[in-house]
C-alpha positions as CSV (number, residue, x, y, z in Angstrom):
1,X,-17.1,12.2,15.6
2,X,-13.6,10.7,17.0
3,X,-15.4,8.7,20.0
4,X,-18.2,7.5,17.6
5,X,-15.5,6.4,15.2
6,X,-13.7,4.8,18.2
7,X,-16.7,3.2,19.2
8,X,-17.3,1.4,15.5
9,X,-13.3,0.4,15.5
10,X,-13.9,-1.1,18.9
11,X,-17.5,-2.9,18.2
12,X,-16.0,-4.2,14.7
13,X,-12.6,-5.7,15.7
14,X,-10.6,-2.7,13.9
15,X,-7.6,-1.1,16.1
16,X,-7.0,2.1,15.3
17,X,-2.7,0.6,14.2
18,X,-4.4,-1.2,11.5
19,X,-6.9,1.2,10.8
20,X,-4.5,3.6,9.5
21,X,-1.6,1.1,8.3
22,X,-3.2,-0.2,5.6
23,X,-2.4,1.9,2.7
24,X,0.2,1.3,0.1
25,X,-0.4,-2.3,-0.6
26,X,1.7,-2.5,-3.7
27,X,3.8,0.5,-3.2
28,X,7.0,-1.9,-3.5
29,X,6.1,-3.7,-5.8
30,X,5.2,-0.4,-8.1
31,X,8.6,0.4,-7.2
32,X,10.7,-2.2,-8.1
33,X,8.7,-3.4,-11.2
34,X,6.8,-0.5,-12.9
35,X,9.3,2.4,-11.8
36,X,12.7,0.8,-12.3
37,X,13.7,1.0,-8.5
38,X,13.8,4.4,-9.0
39,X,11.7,5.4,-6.0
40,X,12.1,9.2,-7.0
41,X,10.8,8.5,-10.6
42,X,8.0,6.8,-8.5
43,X,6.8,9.4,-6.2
44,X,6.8,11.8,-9.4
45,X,4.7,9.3,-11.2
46,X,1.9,8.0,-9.3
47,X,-1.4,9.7,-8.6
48,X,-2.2,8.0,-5.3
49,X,-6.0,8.7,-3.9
50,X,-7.0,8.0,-0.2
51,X,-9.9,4.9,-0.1
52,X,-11.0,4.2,3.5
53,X,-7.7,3.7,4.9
54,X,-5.8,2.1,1.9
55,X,-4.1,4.2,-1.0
56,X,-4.9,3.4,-4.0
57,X,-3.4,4.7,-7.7
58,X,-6.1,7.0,-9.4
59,X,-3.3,7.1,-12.4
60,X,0.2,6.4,-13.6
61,X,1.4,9.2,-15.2
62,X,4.6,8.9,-17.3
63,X,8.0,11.0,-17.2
64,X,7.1,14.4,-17.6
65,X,3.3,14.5,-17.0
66,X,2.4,15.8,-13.6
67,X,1.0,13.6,-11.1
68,X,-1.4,16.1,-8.8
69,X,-5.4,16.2,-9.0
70,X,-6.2,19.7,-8.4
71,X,-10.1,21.0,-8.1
72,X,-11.1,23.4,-10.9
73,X,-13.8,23.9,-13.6
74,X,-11.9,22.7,-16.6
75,X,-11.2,19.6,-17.7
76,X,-7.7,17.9,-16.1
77,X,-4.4,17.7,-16.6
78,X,-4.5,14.0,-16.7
79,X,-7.6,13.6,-19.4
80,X,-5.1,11.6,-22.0
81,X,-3.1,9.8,-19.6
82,X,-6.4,8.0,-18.3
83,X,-7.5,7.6,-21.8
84,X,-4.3,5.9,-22.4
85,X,-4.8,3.7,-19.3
86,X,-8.4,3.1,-20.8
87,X,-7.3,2.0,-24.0
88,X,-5.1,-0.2,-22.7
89,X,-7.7,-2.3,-21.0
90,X,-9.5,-2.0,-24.1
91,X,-7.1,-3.3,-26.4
92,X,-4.9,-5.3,-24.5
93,X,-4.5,-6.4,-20.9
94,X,-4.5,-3.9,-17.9
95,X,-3.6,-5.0,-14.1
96,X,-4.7,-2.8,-10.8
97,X,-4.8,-3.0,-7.3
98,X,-8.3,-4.0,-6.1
99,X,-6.9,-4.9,-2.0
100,X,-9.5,-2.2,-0.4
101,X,-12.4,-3.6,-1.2
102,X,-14.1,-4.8,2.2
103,X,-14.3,-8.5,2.3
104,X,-16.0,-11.0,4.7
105,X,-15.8,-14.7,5.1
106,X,-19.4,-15.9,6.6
107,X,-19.7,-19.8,7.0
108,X,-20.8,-22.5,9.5
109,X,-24.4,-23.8,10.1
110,X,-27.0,-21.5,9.3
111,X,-25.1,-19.4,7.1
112,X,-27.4,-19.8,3.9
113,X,-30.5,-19.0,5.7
114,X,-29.4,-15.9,7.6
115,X,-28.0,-14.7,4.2
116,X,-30.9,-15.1,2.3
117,X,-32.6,-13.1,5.1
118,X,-30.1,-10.2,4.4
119,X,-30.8,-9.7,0.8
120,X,-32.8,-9.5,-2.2
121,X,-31.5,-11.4,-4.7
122,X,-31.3,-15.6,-4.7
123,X,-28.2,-16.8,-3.0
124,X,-25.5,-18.4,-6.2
125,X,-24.9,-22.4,-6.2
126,X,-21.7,-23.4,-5.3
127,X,-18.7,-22.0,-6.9
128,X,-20.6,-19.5,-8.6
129,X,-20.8,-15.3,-7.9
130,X,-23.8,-13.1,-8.3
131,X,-24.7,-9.6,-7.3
132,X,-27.2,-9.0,-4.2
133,X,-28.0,-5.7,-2.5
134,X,-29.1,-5.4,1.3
135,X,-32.1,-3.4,1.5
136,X,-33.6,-1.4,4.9
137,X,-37.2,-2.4,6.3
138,X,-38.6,0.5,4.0
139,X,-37.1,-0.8,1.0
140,X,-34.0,1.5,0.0
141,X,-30.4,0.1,-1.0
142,X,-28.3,-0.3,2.0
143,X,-25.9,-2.0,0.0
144,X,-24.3,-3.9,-2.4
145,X,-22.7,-6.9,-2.2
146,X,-20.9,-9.7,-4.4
147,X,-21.7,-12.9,-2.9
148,X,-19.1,-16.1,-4.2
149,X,-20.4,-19.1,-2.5
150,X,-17.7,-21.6,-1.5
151,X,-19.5,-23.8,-0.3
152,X,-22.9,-25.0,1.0
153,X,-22.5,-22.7,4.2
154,X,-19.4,-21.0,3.4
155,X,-19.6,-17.4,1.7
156,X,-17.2,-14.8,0.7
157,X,-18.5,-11.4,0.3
158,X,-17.3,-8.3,-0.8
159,X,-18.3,-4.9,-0.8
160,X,-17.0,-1.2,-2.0
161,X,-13.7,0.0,0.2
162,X,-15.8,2.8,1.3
163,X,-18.4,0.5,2.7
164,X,-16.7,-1.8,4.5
165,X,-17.9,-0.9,8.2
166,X,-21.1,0.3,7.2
167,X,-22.2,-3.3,5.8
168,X,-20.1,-5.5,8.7
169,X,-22.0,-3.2,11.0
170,X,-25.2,-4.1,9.2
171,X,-24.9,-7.7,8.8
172,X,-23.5,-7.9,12.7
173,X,-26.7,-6.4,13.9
174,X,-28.9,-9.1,12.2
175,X,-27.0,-11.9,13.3
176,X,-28.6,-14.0,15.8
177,X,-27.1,-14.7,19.5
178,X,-27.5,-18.1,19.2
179,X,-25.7,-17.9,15.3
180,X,-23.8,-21.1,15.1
181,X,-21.7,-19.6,12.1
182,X,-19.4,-17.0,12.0
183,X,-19.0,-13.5,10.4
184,X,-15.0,-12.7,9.8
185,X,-14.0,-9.4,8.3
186,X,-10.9,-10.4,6.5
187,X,-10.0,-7.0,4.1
188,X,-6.7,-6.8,5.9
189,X,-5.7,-10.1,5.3
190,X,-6.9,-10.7,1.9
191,X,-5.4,-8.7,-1.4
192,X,-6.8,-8.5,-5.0
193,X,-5.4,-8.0,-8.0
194,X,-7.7,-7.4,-11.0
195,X,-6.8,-8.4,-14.4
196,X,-9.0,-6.9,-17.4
197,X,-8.9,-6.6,-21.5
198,X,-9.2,-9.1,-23.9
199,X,-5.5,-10.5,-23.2
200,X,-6.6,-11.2,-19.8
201,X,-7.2,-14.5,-20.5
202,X,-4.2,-15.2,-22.2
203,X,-2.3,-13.9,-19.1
204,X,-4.2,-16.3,-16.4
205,X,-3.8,-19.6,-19.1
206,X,0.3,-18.7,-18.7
207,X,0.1,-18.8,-14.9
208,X,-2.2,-22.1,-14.3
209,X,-2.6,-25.3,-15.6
210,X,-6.4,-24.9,-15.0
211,X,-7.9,-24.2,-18.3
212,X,-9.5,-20.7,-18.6
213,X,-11.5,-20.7,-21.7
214,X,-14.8,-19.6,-21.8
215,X,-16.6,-23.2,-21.8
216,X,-14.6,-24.3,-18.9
217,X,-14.0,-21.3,-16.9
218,X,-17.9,-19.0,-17.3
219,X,-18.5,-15.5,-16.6
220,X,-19.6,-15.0,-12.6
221,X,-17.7,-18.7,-11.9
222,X,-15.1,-18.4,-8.8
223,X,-12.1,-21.3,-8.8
224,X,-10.0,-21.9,-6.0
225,X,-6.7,-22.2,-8.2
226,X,-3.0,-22.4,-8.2
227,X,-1.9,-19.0,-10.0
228,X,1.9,-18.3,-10.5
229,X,2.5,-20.7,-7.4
230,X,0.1,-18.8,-5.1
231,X,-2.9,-20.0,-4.2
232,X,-5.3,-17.7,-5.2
233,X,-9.4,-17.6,-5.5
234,X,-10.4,-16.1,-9.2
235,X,-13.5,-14.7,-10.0
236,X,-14.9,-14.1,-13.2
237,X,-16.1,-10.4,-13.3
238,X,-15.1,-7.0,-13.9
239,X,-15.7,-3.4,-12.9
240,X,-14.7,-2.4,-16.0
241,X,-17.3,-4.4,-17.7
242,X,-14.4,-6.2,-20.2
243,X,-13.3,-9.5,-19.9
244,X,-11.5,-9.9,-16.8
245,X,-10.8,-11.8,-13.1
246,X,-10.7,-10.8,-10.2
247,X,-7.8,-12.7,-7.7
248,X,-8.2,-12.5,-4.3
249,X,-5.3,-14.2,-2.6
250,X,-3.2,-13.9,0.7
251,X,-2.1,-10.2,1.3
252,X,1.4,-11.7,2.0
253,X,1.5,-12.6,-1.8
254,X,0.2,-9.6,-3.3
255,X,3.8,-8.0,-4.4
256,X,5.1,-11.6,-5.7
257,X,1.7,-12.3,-7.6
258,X,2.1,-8.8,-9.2
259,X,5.2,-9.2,-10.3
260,X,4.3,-12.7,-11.9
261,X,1.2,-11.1,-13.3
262,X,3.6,-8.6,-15.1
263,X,6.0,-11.3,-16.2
264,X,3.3,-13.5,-17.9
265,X,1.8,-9.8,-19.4
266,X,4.8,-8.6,-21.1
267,X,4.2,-10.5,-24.6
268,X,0.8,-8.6,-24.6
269,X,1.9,-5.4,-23.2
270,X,0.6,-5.2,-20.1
271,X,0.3,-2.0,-17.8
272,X,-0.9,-0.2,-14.7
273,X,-4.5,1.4,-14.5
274,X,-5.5,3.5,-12.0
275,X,-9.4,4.1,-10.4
276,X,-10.0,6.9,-12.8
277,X,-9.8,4.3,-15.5
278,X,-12.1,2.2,-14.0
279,X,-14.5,4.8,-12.9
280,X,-15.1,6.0,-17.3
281,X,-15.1,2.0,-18.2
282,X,-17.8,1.4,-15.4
283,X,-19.9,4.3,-16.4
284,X,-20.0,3.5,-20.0
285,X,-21.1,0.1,-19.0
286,X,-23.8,1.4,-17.2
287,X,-22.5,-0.3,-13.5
288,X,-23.8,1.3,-10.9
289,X,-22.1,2.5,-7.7
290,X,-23.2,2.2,-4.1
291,X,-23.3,5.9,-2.4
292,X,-24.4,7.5,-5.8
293,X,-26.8,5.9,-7.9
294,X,-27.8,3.2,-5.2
295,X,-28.6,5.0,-1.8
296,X,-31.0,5.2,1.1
297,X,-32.9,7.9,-0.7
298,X,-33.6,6.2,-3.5
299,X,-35.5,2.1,-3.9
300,X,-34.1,-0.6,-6.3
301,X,-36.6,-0.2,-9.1
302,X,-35.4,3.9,-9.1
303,X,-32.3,2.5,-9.5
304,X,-32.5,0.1,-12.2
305,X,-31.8,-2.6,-9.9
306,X,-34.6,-4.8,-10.9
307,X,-33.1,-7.8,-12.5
308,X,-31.4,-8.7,-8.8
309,X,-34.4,-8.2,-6.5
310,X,-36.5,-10.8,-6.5
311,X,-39.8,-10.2,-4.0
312,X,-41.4,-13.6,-4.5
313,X,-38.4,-15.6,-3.3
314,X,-38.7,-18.1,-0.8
315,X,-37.0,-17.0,2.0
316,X,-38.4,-13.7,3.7
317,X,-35.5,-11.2,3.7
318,X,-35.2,-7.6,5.1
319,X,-37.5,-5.0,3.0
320,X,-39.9,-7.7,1.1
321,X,-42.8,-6.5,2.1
322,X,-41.9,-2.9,0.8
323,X,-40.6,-4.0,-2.3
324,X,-43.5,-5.8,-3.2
325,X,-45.6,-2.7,-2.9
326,X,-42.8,-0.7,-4.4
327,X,-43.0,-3.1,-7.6
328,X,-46.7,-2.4,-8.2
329,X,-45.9,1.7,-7.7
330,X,-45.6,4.2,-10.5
331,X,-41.8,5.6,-8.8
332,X,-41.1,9.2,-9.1
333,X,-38.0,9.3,-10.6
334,X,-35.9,6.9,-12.7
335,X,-32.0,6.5,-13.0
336,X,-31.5,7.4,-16.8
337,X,-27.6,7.7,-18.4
338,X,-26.9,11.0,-20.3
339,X,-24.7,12.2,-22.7
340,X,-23.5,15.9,-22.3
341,X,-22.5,18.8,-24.2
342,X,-19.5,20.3,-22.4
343,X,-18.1,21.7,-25.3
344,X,-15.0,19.7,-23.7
345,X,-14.3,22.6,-21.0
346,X,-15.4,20.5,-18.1
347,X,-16.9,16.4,-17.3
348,X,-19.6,16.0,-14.8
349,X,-19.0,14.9,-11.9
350,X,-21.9,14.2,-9.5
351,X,-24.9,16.2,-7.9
352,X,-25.0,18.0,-10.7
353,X,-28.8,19.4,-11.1
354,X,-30.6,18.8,-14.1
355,X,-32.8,21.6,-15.9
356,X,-35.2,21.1,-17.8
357,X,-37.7,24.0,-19.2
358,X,-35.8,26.5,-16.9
359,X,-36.6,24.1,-13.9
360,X,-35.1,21.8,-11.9
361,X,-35.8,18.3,-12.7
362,X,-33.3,16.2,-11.1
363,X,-29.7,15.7,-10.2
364,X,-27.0,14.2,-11.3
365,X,-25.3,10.8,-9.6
366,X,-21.7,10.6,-11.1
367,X,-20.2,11.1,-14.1
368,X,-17.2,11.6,-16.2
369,X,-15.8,11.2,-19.7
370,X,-16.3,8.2,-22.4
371,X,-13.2,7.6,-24.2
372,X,-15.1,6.0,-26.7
373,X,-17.7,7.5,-27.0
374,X,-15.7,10.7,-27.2
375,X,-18.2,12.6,-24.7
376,X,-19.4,13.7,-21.3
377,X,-21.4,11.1,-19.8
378,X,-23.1,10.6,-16.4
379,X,-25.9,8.9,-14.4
380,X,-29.4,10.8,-13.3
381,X,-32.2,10.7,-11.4
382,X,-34.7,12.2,-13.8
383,X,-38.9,12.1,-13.5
């Protein structure tokens, strides 16, 4: 497993110094601004989780509340702190750290064809974002990808943290050896910093002169913008499913920009939330996630992916053939969302089985608890 891991390092452009100097993107900034410079009151706070590399806050916990994830069949510890961090992107304006997600730069002549050849969906016109999923000869979900087009043959593409080599080394295996573009994995050299709640807005029109109301400034629209003084590249869209931005900017900035980002916040009460926030807001939203409810196992239409493949599209991609025959098929299971009765012991988690009639009928995806709907929830594969 080390030499094959070696191996994908070496064949992707990753050294094994970077590889495993990326974490703690914002750990000053955290510091300085959230925790008072009080870097003990810091590491007692922070509920840091391990992402391909990178560390990244599951949850900010404060004084007194305990800051360890430990593995047991009850509920957690932490159940009200993340519902605190979930409210807070509910009701007024949340900020986290969004840096691991793997992120490409694909542009020069030829670009837009070999894209559309990659995946499903239609490619986005310029300055616009849209959702597209790589699929394998056979027809199952590789991957998924956002795509912001920047330009007629200039793309930026991001996918989970967690999939970061396994796409680059997808996409670099279909590129031609006569490709006059280029293929650049920039997730070391690129941050993000995702603003979400219905303040959000209010926060970005303090740090621009761009005007960010919804006529001017769309859902799934990227801007290159000044933000704060940084040049940044904002996106329209949220994990979380509530108003929001994403803003991917130079890494270099990302402590600076956080602090502005805080500064322009305060009037709203802006705070920290961590990825267990974001994981309860994305399931009650019904978002998907690569690795659970899309997989190799399973096609699109299983997976409720059907608004973003399009089999009739003009440009032959990777799996059209099979999805076209897969569209006409009665599928033999469907991705369904549950509630639960956990008589609030326990949350589901993920490959979970389902019984039905003292049988097994299917398994679980992920899952977890909805703060507003005041239950177990989770994701299915069901008959």
């Amino acid at each position: 497993m080390a030499l094959y891991s070696a191996y994908i390092r070496a064949e992707l452009g990753i050294t094994q110094r970077n590889y495993l100097t990326r974490w703690r993107s914002l750990e000053d900034a955290y510091i300085e601004n959230h925790f008072c410079d009080d870097k003990e009151l810091y590491i007692t706070s922070t509920a840091f989780g391990f992402h391909a590399g990178w560390e990244q806050p599951h949850f900010f916990a404060t004084q007194g509340e305990r800051k360890d994830t430990p593995i047991c069949f009850k509920r957690k510890h932490y159940h009200d702190t993340v519902g605190r961090e979930v409210d807070l992107v509910l009701n007024r304006v949340g900020v986290t750290d969004l840096t691991p997600f793997g992120k490409f730069f694909l542009e020069g002549p030829g670009a837009t064809k070999f894209l559309s050849s990659m995946v499903a969906n239609t490619l986005p016109k310029v300055d616009r974002v849209n959702i597209a999923h790589m699929l394998t000869p056979k027809g199952k979900v590789y991957s998924e990808l956002t795509i912001t087009r920047l330009g007629k043959e200039r793309y930026y593409l991001v996918t989970g943290s967690g999939s970061e080599l396994h796409d680059l080394r997808w996409l670099k295996h279909h590129v031609p050896a006569d490709a006059a573009f280029t293929l650049r994995n920039v997730t070391e050299d690129m941050g993000v910093l995702a603003l979400a709640g219905p303040y959000s807005r209010d926060v970005m029109q303090k740090l621009t002169g761009e005007r960010m109301e919804h006529e001017h400034f769309p859902f799934l629209e990227c801007r290159e913008m000044e933000l704060g003084g940084f040049h940044v590249q904002a996106t329209r869209i949220s994990y979380t499913g509530e108003l929001g931005w994403e803003i991917h900017h130079n890494r270099r900035d990302t402590g600076l920009l956080y602090r502005k980002i805080l500064e322009a916040g305060e009037e709203f009460e802006i705070g920290d939330y961590g990825s267990f926030a974001t994981n309860s807001l994305r399931l009650e939203k019904g978002f998907r996630g690569w690795g659970a409810e899309m997989n190799l196992d399973k096609n699109p239409y299983e997976a409720g992916l059907d608004p973003f493949i399009k089999p009739n599209k003009k440009t032959s991609f990777i799996g059209q053939e099979a999805v076209k025959e897969l569209e006409l098929q009665e599928h033999k299971c469907r991705l369904a969302m549950l509630q639960v009765n956990t008589m609030n012991v326990l949350d589901p988690y993920g490959n979970e089985t389902v019984w039905h009639n003292n049988k097994v009928v299917g398994n679980t995806t992920s899952g977890g608890y909805s703060y507003q709907a005041k239950s177990s929830i989770c994701f299915a594969f069901l008959p």
